[in-house]
mmCIF file of the C-alpha atoms, coordinates in Angstrom:
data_MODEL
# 
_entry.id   MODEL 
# 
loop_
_atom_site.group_PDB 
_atom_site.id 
_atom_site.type_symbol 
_atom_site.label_atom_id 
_atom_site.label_alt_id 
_atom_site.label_comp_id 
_atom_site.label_asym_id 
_atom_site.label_entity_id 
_atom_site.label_seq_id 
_atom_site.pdbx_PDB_ins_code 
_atom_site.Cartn_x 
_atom_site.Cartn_y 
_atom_site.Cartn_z 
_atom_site.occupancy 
_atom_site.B_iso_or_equiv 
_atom_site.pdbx_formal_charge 
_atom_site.auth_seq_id 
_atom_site.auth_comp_id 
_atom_site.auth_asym_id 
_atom_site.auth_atom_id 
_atom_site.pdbx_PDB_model_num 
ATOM 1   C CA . UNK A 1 1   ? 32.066 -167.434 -209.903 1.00 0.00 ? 1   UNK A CA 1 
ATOM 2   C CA . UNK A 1 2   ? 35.299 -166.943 -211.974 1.00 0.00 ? 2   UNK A CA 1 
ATOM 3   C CA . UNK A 1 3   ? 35.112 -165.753 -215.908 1.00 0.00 ? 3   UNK A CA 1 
ATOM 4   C CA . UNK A 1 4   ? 35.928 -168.994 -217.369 1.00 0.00 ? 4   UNK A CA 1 
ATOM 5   C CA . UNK A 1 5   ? 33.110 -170.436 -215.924 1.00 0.00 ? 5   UNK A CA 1 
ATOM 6   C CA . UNK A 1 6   ? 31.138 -167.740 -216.870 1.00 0.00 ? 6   UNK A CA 1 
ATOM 7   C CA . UNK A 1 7   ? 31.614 -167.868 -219.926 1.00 0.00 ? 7   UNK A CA 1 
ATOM 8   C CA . UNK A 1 8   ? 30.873 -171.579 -219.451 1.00 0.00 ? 8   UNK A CA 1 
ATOM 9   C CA . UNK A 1 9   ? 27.033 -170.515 -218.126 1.00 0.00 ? 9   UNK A CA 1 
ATOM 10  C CA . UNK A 1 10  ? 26.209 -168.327 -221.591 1.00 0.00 ? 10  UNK A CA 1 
ATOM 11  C CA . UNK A 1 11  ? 23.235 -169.714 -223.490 1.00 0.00 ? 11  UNK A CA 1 
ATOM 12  C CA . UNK A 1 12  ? 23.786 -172.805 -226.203 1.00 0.00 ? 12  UNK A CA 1 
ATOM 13  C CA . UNK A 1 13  ? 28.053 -171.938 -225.241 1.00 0.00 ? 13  UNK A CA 1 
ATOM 14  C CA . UNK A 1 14  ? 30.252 -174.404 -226.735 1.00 0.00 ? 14  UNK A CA 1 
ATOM 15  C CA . UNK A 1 15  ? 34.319 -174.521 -225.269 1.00 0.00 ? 15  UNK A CA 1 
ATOM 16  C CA . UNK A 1 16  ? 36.629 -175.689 -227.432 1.00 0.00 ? 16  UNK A CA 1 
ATOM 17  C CA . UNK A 1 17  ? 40.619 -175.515 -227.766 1.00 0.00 ? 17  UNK A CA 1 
ATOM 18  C CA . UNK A 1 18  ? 41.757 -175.197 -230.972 1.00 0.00 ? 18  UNK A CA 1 
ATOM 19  C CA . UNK A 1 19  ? 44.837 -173.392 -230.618 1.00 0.00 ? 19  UNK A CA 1 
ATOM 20  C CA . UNK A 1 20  ? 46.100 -175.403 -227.676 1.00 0.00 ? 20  UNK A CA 1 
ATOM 21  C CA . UNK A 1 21  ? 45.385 -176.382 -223.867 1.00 0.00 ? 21  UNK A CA 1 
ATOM 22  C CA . UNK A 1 22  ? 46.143 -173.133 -222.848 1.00 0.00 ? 22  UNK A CA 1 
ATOM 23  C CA . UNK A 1 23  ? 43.474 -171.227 -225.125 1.00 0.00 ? 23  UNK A CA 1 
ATOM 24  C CA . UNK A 1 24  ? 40.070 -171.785 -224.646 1.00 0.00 ? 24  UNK A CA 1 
ATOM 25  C CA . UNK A 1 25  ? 37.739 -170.514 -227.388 1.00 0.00 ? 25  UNK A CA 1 
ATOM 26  C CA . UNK A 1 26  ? 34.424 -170.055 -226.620 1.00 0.00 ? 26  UNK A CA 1 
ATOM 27  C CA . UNK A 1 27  ? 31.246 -170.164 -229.553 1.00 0.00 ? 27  UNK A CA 1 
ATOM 28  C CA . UNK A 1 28  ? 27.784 -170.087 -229.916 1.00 0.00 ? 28  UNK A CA 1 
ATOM 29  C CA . UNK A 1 29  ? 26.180 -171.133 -232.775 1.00 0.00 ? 29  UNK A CA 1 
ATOM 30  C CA . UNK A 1 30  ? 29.377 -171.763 -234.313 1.00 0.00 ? 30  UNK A CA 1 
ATOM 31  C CA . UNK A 1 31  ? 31.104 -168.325 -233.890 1.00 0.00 ? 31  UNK A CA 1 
ATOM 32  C CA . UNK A 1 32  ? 33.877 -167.451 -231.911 1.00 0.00 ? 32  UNK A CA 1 
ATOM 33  C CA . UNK A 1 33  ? 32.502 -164.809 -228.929 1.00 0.00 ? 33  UNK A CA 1 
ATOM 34  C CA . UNK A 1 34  ? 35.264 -164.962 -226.016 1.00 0.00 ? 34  UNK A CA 1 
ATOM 35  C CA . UNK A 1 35  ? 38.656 -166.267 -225.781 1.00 0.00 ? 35  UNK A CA 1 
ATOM 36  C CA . UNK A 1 36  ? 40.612 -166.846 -222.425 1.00 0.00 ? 36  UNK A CA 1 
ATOM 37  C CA . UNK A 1 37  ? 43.729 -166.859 -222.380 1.00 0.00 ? 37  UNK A CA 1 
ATOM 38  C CA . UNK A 1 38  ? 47.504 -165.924 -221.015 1.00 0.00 ? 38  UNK A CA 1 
ATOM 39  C CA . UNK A 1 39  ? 48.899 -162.725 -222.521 1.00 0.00 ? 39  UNK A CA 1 
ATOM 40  C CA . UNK A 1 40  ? 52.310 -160.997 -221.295 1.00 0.00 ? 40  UNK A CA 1 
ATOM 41  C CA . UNK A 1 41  ? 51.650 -163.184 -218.012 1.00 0.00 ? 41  UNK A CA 1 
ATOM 42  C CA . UNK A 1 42  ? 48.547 -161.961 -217.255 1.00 0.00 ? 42  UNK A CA 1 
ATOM 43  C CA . UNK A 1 43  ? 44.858 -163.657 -217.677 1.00 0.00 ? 43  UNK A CA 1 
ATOM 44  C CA . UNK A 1 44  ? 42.985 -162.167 -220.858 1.00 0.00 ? 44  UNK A CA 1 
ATOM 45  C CA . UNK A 1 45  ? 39.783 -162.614 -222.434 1.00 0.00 ? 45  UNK A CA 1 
ATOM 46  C CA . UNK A 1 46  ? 38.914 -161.372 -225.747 1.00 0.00 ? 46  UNK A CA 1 
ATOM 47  C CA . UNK A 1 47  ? 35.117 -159.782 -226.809 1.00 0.00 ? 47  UNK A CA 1 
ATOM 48  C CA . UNK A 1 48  ? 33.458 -158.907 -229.363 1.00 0.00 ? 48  UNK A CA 1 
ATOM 49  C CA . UNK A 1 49  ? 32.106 -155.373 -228.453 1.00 0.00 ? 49  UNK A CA 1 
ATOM 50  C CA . UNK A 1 50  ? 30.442 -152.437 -230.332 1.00 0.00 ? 50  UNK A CA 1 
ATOM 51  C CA . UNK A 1 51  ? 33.460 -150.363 -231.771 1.00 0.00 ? 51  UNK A CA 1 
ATOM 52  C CA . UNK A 1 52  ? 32.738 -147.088 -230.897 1.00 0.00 ? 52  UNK A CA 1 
ATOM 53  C CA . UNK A 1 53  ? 32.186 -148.191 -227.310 1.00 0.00 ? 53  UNK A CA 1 
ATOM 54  C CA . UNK A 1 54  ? 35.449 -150.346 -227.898 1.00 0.00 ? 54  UNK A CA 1 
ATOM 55  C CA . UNK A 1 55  ? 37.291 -147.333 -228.212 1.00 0.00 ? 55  UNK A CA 1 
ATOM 56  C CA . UNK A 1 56  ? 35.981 -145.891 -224.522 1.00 0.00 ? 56  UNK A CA 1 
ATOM 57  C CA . UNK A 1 57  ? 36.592 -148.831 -222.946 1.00 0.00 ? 57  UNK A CA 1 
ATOM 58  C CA . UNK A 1 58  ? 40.245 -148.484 -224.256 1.00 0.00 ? 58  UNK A CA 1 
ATOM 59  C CA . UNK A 1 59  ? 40.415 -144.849 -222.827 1.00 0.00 ? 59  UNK A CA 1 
ATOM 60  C CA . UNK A 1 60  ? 38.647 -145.853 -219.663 1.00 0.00 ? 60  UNK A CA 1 
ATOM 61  C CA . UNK A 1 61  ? 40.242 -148.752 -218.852 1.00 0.00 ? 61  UNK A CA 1 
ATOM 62  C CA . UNK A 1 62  ? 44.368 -149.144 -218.620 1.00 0.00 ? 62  UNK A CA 1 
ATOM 63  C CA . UNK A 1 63  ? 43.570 -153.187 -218.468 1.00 0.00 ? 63  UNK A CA 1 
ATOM 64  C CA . UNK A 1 64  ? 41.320 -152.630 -222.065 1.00 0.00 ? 64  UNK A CA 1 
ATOM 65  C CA . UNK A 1 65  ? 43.393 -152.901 -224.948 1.00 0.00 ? 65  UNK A CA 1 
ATOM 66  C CA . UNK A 1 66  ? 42.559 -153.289 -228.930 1.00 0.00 ? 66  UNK A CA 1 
ATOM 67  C CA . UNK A 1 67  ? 41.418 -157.149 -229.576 1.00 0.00 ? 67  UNK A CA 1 
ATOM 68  C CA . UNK A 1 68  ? 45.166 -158.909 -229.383 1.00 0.00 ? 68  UNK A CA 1 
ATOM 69  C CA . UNK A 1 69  ? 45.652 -161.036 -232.746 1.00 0.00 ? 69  UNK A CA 1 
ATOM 70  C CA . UNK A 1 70  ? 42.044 -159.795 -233.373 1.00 0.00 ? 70  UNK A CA 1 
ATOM 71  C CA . UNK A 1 71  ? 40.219 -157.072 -235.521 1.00 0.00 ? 71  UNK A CA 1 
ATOM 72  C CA . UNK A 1 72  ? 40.928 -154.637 -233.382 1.00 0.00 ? 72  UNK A CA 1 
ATOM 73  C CA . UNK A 1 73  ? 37.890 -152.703 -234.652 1.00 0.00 ? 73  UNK A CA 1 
ATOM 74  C CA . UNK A 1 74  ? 35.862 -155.096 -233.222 1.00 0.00 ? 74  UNK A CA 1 
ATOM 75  C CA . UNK A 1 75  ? 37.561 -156.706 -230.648 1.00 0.00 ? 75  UNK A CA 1 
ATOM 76  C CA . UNK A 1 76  ? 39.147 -156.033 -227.110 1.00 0.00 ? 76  UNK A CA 1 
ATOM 77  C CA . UNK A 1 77  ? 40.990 -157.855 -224.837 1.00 0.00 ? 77  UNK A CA 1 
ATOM 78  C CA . UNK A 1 78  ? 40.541 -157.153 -221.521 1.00 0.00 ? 78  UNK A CA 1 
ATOM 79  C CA . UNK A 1 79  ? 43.185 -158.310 -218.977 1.00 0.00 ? 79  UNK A CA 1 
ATOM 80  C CA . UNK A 1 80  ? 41.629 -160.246 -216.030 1.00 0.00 ? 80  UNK A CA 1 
ATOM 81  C CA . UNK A 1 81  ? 43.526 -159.078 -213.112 1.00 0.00 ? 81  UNK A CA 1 
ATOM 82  C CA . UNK A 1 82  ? 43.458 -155.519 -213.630 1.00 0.00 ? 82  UNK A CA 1 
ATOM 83  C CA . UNK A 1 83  ? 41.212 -152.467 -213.380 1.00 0.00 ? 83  UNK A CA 1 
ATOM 84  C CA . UNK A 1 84  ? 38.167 -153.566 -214.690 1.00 0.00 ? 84  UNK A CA 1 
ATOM 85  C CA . UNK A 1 85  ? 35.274 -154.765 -212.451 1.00 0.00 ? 85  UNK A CA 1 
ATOM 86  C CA . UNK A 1 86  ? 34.278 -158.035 -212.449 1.00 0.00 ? 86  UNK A CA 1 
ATOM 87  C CA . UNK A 1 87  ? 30.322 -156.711 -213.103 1.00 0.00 ? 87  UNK A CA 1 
ATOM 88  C CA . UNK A 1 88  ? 31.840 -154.636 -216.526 1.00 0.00 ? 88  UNK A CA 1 
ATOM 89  C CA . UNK A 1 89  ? 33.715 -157.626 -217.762 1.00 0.00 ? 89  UNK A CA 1 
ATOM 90  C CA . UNK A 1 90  ? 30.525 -160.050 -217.607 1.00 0.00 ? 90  UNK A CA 1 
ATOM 91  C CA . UNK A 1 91  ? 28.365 -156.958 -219.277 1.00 0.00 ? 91  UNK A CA 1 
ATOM 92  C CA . UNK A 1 92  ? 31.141 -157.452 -221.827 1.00 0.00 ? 92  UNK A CA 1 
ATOM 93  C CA . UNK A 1 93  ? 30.527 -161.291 -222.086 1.00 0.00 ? 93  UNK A CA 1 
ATOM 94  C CA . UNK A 1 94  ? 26.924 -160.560 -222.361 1.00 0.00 ? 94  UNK A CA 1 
ATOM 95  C CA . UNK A 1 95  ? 27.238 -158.316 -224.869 1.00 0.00 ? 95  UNK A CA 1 
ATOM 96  C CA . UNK A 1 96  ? 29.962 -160.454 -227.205 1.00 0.00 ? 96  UNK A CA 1 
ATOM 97  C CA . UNK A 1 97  ? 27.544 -163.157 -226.646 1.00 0.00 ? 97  UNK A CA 1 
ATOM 98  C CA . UNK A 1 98  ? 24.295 -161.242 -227.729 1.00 0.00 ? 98  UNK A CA 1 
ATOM 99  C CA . UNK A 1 99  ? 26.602 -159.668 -230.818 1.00 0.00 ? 99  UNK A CA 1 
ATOM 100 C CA . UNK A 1 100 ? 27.522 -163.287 -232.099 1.00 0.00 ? 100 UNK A CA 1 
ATOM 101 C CA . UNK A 1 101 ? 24.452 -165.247 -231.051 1.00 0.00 ? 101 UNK A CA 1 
ATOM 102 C CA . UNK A 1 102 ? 21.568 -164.816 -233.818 1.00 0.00 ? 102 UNK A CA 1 
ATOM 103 C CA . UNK A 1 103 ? 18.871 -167.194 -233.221 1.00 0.00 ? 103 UNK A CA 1 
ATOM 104 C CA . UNK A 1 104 ? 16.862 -168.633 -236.441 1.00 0.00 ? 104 UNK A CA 1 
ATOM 105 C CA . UNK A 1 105 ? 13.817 -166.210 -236.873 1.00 0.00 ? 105 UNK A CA 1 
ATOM 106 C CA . UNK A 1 106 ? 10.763 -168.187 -237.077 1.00 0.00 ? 106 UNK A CA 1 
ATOM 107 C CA . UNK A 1 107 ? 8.184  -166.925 -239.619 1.00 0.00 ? 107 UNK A CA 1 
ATOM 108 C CA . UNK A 1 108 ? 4.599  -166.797 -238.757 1.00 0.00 ? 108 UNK A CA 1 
ATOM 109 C CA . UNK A 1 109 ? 2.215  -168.451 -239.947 1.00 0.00 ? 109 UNK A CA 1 
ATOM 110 C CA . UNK A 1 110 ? 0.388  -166.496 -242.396 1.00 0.00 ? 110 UNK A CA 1 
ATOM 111 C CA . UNK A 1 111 ? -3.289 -165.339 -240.581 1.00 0.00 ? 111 UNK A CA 1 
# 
């Protein structure tokens, strides 16, 4: 299975191109959690991540750079084709997903 569709498989996911054909913007409940795109050539996605583990990923990773035209706090982009395994950049997904996907808390009823 390729990224895009993926990305496509996450929970309630919603694709959308609002910058152009040739950026897909992906969102749950609303919110913006990947991006995939063309960067320098190259296929990208942008995350949302946790930004101290950001940071690692950047030192880890040649292919993981700061979030491009993102907060690059917390943000990366990760370029498709590179070092990163496949299994690491759906974690990634997962996690972007989980970060911007906040389900309405029911209350209980009162006992």
């Amino acid at each position: 299975m390729d990224i895009v569709n993926y990305l496509r498989t996450m929970p309630f996911a919603e694709e959308c191109f609002p910058f152009g054909p040739d950026t897909a913007v992906f969102k749950v409940s609303g919110k913006m959690f990947a991006l995939h795109s063309i960067h320098q050539g190259r296929p990208i996605i942008n995350v949302k991540g946790i930004p101290e583990e950001n940071q690692s990923l950047c030192d880890v990773f040649a292919d993981v750079i700061p979030g491009y035209h993102m907060n690059k706090k917390h943000w990366v982009t990760v370029f498709l084709d590179g070092d990163v395994p496949k299994g690491e950049i759906e974690r990634l997904i997962d996690q972007s997903h989980k970060l911007v996907y906040k389900p309405a808390k029911r209350k209980k009823p009162n006992s």
